[in-house]
N, C-alpha and C positions, 0 to 999 in steps of 0.2 A: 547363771541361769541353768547351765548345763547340772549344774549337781544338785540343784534344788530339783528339778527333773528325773535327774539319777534314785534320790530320795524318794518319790513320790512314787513313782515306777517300782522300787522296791517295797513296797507297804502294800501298793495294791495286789502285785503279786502274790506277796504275801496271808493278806487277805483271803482272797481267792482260792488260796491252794487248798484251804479246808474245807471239806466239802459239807459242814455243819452251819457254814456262813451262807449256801445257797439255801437255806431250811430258812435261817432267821432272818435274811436281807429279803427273799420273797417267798418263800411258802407261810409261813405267819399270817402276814398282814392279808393275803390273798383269804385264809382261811378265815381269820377272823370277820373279814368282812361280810366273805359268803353268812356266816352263823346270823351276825349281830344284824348285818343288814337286811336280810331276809325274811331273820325274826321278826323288827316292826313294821318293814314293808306288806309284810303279810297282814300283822295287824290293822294298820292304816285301810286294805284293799277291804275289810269288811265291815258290808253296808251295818246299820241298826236295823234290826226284823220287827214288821209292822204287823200283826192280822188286820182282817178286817170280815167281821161279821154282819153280812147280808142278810137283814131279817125281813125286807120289800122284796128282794128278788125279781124285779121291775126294771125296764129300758133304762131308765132315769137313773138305781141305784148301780149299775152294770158300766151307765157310760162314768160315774165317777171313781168308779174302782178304775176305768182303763186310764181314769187322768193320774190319780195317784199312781200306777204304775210308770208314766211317764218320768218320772222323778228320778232323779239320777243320785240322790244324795240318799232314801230310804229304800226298802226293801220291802214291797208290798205283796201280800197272800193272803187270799180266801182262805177261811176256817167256818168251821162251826162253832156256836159260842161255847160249847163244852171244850174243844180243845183249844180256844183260844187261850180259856180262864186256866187250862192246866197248863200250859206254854208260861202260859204269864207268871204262876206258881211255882215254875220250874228253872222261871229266868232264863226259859229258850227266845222269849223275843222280849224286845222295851216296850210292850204294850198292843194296845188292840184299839180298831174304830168300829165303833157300833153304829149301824146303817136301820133307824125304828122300822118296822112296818109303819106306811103312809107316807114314807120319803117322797114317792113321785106323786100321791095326790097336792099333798103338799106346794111340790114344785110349781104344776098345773093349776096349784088358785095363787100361786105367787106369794105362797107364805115363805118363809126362813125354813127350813128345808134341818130335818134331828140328824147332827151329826157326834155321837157321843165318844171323848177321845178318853181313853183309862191308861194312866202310867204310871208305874212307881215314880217318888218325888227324887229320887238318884237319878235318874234319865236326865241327861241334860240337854237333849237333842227336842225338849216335849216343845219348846215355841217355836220350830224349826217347822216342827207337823205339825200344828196347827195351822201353821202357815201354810203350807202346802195344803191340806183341807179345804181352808179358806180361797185359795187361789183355786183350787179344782169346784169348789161349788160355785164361785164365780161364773167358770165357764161352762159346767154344767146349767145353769141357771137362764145363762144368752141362749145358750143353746136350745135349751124349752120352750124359749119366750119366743122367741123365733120362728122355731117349730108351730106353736100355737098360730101365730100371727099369719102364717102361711096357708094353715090350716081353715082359717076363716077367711082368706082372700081366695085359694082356689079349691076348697072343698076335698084336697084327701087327705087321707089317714097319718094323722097326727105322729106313730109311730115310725112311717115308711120316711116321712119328712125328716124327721129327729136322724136318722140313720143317714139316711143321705147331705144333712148336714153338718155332719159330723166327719162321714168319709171326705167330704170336700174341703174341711178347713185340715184335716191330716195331711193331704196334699200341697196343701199352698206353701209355700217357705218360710222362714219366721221372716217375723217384720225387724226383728231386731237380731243381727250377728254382734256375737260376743269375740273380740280378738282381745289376745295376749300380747302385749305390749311390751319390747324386751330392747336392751342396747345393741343387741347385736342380728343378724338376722339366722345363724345355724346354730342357736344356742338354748336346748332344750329345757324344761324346767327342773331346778333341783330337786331329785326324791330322795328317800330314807337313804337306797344304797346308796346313791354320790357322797352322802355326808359322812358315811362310813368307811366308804373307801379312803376319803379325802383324810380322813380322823386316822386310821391307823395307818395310813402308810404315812403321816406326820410321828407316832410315834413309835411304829420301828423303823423308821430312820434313826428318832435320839436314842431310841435302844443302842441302835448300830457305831454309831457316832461315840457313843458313850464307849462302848466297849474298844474301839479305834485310838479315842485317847485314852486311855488306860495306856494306850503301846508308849506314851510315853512316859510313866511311872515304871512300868514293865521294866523300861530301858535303863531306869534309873538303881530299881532293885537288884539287876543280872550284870550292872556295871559297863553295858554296852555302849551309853551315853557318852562315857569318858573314854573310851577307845574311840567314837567316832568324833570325840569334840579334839583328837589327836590328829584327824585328818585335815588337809589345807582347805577348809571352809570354816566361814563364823558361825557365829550361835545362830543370827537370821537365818542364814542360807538355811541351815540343819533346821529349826523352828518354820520357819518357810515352806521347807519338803514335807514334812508332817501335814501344816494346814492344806498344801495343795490334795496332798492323797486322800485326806477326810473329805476336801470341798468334793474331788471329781469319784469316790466312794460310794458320799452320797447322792451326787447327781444321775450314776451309773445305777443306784437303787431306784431312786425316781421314778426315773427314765424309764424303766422295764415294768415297775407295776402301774405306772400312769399307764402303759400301753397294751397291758396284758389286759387292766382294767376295762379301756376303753373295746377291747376285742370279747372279753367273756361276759363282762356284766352291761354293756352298751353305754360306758359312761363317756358322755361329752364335757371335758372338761376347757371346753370354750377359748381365749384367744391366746395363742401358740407365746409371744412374745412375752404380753401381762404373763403368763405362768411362765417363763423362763426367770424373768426377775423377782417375781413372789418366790419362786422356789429354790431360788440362789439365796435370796436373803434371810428364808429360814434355814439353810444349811449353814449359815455364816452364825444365825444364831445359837443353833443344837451345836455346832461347832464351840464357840463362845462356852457358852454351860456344860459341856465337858469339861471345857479347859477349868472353869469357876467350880466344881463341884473338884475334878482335881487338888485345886490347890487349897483346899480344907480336909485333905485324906495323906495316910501316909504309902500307902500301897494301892495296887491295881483290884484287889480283892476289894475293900473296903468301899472304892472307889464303885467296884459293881452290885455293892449292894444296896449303897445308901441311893446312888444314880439311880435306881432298876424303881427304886423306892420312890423318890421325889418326880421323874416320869410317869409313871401309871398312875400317883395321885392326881398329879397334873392334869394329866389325861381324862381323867372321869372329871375333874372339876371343870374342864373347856367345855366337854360335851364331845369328847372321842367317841364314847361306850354307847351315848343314848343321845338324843335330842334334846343339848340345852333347856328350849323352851318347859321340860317337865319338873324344871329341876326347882327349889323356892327360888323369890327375887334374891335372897339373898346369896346364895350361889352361883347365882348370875352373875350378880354385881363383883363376885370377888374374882369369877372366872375371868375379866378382866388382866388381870394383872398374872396373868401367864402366858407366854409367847404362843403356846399352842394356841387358842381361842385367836388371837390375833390373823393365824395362821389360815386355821377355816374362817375367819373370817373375808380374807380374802379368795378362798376360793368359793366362798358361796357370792361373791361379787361378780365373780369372771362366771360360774358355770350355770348360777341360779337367774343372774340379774343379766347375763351377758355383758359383763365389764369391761374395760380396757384399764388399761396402764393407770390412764386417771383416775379410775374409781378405787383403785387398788396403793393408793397413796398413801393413806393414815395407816393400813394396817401394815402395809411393809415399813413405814416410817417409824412406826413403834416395834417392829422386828427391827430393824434397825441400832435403836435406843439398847432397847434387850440385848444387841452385841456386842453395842461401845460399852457397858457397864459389865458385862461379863468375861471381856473380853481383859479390858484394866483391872480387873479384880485378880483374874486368874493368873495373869500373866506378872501380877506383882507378885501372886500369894506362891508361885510354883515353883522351884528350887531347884538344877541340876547340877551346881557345883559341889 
């Protein structure tokens, strides 16, 4: 044990001592995260732009503009109908609500009440607003009737009524509270950055890892191998120190951009344990595919090109770079059958769903799989005699 130790201890040092390895082990993946994750997060945070062209100018059309403003899903603004129609023209907004003159007489004899919605047929958001529409003339509508109704029981002004029961129901609390229903109770929801962070620091790790085994090709080409297979230890023990310096390598990369992550970008990445064995057993796996991409190369070079190659494919097919869900069903479906995807998959179990150990079974089970088979592959195909 002592010399498989001794081993391990020297690789890491090794490692280490180039100061090129702190660039790739964490300044990388922190960088790319900041880019990529940012990029869609930003996009995601922007609502769809509505006008809305008030051509009553009326209590009635006023109080459904403040409804539609309540919406939290669109982006409502008064216009005039000239700069709605050049907006629209310009593809500064997904469309415009036309509000007729006679909106609130309308209201006031209890007709159906013009509300004209214009989008291009690309808007995919147009039965989203309708809906919202529908739901605000709704309540515009009680509100009227109401008003009216009061108006003829105690004789004032119809307007001062509508106002004042409108500010009374903005007061009341909803009737209906919406909770988030999660497994766990400090486990915030997944957004863009988590998936990004979670994604690339999945692969420069196999970057890392990759380049780590290489050191045993390395070993093999400068003849090192057989000066140490000369010293009183087996091939295990020697093979042994190698896997321990890669496993604790990679868990010492982890380790630090889980943390830094969680301190610069505020990622919660949810229950301490579940992620110690999710991310033990994807290191066992990027471990594994070093060794299985190894043993179909004859050098350390060849080794980092075609490796450097079949990861960043990998990678964009899991859904590292962007969000799965944009990608077709059929990219989907194959993303499947790559250890990365398995990988966020379980962190989107532990950070998005708030998981435990249990929910995180299939997908370490098939990191797993990914080991045993890469692990027998490489270890037959790799040669140091």
């Amino acid at each position: 044990m002592r010399r498989i130790a001794a081993i391990a201890a020297f690789e890491i040092k090794r490692v280490f001592q180039k100061r090129q390895s702190f660039v790739l082990l964490f300044g990388m993946p922190l960088l790319f995260t900041f880019i990529f994750g940012g990029l869609f997060t930003a996009d995601e945070e922007t609502k769809p732009q509505i006008s809305v062209v008030d051509q009553d100018r009326t209590n009635s059309s006023g109080a459904l503009f403040q409804e539609l403003k309540a919406s939290d899903a669109i982006a409502f603004k008064i216009e005039t109908a000239e700069t709605a129609l050049e907006k629209l023209a310009n593809q500064e907004t997904a469309g415009y609500i036309r509000l007729e003159k006679g909106f609130e007489k309308g209201m006031l004899d209890e007709e159906i009440p013009e509300a004209v919605f214009v989008s291009p047929p690309s808007f995919e958001g147009a039965a989203l607003v309708r809906q919202i529409i529908n739901d605000s003339l709704i309540n515009v509508r009680i509100t009227s009737a109401a008003s009216s109704f009061y108006q003829e029981a105690a004789g004032e002004e119809s307007d001062a009524i509508r106002e004042s029961i409108v500010s009374e129901l903005a007061s009341v609390p909803a009737a209906v509270e919406t909770v988030t229903v999660t497994k766990g109770a400090e486990v915030q929801g997944m957004n863009n950055m988590t998936a990004r962070s979670a994604g690339f620091i999945i692969m420069f790790v196999m970057i890392a890892m990759l380049s780590c085994t290489g050191m045993l090709l390395e070993a093999r080409q400068t003849g090192v191998w057989y000066r140490m297979m000369a010293v009183p230890a087996s091939k295990a023990e020697l093979l042994s120190g190698y896997v321990l310096a890669f496993f604790l390598i990679g868990w010492i990369q982890f380790g630090i951009l889980m943390t830094v992550s969680e301190w610069v970008f505020h990622i919660q990445w949810g229950n301490t344990f579940a992620n110690i064995i999710l991310v033990s057993c994807l290191l066992l796996c990027t471990i594994g595919l070093g060794l299985f991409i190894a043993g179909f190369v004859k050098t350390s070079e060849q080794q980092s090109v075609f490796g450097n190659l079949i990861i960043i494919a990998s990678c964009m097919l899991a859904g590292v770079y962007w969000p799965i869900e944009i990608m077709p069903d059929v990219m989907q479906k194959a993303a499947r059958f790559v250890p990365q995807y398995w990988g966020l998959q379980g962190f989107t179990e532990l950070t998005a769903r708030g998981g435990s150990i249990g929910d995180i079974l299939v997908p370490v089970g098939i990191l797993l799989a990914f080991t045993a088979v890469f692990l027998t592959v490489g270890m037959k195909r790799v040669r140091f005699e």
